[in-house]
N, C-alpha and C positions, 0 to 999 in steps of 0.2 A: 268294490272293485272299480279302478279309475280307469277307462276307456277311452280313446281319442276316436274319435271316430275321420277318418281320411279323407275318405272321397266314395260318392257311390255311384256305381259302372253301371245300371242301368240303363238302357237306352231311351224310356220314356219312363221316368220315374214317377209313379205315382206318388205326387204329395200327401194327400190326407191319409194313404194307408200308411205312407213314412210318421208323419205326424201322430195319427194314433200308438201306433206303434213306439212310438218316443214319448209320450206321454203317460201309457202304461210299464216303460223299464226305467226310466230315468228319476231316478230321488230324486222327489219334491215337486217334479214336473206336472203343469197345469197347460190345460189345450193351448195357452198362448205362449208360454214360453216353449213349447214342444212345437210349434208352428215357427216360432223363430228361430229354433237349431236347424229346423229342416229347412229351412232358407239360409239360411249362413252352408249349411252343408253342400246344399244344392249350386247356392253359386261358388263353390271348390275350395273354401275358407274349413280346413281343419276343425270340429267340432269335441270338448274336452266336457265327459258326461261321467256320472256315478252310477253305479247299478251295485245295488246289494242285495236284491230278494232274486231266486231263481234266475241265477246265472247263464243256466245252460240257454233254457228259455229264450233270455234275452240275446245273446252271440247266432241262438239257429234263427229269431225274425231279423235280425241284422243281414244275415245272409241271404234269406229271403229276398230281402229289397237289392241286395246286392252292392251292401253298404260295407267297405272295406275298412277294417277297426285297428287299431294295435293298443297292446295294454300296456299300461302306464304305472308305476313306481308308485 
């Protein structure tokens, strides 16, 4: 499933749980590139990610952070 991930509303977002978090939903992702969506995310730049294992999973720690997504074609 291809995910964009928007913008996250958070008021003090914690990065490293963002980043872990990105690390474990996103195909192929390794701490470093899951550190750099979360900065491209964070400074308000649209983020375009792949999640195929445990979907549900991955949409409720999205929400969690407070990280608004739309899905993608």
């Amino acid at each position: 499933m291809k995910i964009q991930l928007v913008s996250c509303n958070a008021h003090r977002p914690d990065r490293r749980a963002i980043t872990k978090t990105l690390e474990e939903i996103v195909d192929g992702a390794d701490n470093s590139l899951a550190r750099e969506l979360t900065d491209i995310l964070l400074e308000g730049t649209p983020v375009d990610i792949e999640v195929s294992f445990n979907t549900d999973s991955a949409l409720r720690a999205l929400r969690k952070w407070e990280i608004d997504y739309e899905f993608m074609d």
